[in-house]
N, C-alpha and C positions, 0 to 999 in steps of 0.2 A: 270592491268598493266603488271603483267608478262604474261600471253596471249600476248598482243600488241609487248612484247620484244620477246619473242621467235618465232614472227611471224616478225618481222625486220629482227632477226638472219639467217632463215632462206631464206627472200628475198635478205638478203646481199650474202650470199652464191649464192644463185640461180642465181643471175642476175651480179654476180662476181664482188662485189663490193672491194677492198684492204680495209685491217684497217685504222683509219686516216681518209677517206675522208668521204664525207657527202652521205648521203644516193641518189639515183638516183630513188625515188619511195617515195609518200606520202601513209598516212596509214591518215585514217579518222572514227571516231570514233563518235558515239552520241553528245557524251559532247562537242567533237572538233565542230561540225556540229552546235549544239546548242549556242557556243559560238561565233563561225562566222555569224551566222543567227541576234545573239543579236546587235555583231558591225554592221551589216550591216543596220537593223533600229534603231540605237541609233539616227541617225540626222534626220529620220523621227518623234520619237516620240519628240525630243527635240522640232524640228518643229511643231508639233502638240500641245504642250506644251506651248510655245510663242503666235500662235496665239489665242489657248483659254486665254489667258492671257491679250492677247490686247481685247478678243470677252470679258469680263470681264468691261475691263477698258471702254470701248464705251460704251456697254448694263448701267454700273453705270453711265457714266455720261448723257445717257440717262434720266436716272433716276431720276437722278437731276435737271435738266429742265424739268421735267414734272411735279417737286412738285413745285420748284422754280414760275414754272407758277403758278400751285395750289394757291401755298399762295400770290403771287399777285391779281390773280382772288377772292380767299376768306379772303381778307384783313377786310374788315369792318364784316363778319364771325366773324373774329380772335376778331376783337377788340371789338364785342357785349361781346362777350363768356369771354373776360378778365375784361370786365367792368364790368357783372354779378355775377361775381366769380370764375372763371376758375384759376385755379393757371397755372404759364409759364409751369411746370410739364406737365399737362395737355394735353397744347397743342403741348409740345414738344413729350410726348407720342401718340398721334392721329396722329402727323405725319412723325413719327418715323414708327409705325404701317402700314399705306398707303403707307411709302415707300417699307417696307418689305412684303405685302402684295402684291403690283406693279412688285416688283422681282420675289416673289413664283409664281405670275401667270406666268409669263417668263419663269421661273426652270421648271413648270410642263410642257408648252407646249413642250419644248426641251424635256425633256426626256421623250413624248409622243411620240413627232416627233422621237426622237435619235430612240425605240423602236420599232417604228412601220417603221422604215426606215430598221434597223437590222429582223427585221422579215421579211419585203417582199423581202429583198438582199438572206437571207437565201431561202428561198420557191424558189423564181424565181433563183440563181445562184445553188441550190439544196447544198446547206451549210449546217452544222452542226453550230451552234453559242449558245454562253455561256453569259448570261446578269449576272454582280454580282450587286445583290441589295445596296453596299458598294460602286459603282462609284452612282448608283442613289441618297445615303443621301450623298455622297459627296457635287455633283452638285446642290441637295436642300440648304444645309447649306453651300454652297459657294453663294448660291445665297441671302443667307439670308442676309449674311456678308455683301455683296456687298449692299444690301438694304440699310442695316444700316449704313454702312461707306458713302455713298454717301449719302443719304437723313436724317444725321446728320444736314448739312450745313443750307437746306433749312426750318427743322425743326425749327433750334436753333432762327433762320431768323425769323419765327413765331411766337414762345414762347416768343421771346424779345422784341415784338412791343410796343410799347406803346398805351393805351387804346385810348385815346382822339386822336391820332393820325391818328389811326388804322379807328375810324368811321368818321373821318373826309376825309378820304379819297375817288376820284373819281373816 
């Protein structure tokens, strides 16, 4: 900071500025430069942030219909399995687990894809590129989340059938 002033004082002088008025010369600095770089992709990353947000909300209710089918297609499944002894538990864990098992396949491909996309950008644009293992179990355990909050519904859908209903069904 006093570097930065006594390099003002002295372009004030040089370039014959009066006391009082504002400077006619910027001074730029690391931190200044770092600071500006940061506003300047704030609404990139914000952007980047929204649509992984909505690629979230699709990819789950993906998910959802795909179990939602599930347990329609394995309906009289459902209904042997609670007739025999399966507690709702049971099968509300089996398809609790398929749905979050449905996601983890998804999380890995991405961040096979994200990585192997990041590595041939770096080789072929001749980059230097930094992966932190901590966005990787992020995007796992978002995906997990996502499993479970979404294939909640079609589990619950499952576990609550009624037996006699369940194998009566066509």
């Amino acid at each position: 900071d006093e570097a930065i002033e006594e390099t003002r004082a002295v372009l004030r002088v040089e370039r014959g500025v009066p006391p009082g008025e504002d400077d006619n010369f910027d001074i730029f600095t690391n931190d200044s430069q770092i600071k500006q770089f940061n506003q300047a992709t704030r609404g990139v990353k914000l952007g980047a942030f929204v649509i992984g947000i909505i690629a979230l909300v699709v990819g789950g209710i993906g998910i959802m219909n795909i179990m939602l089918v599930s347990v329609t297609e394995r309906t009289r499944e459902i209904g042997l399995r609670l007739a025999v002894g399966a507690r709702q538990r049971d099968i509300l864990t089996q398809f609790l687990a398929e749905a979050v098992i449905l996601s983890l396949v998804g999380a890995l491909t991405g961040v096979a894809l994200g990585v192997g996309g990041t590595q041939a950008l770096a080789h072929f644009a001749d980059w230097q590129v930094a992966l932190k293992p901590d966005a990787i179990v992020i995007a796992v355990a978002s995906a997990s989340i996502v499993g479970v909050f979404f294939g909640w519904y079609p589990a619950r859908k499952a576990a609550r059938m009624a037996p006699i209903d369940a194998l009566r069904y066509e």
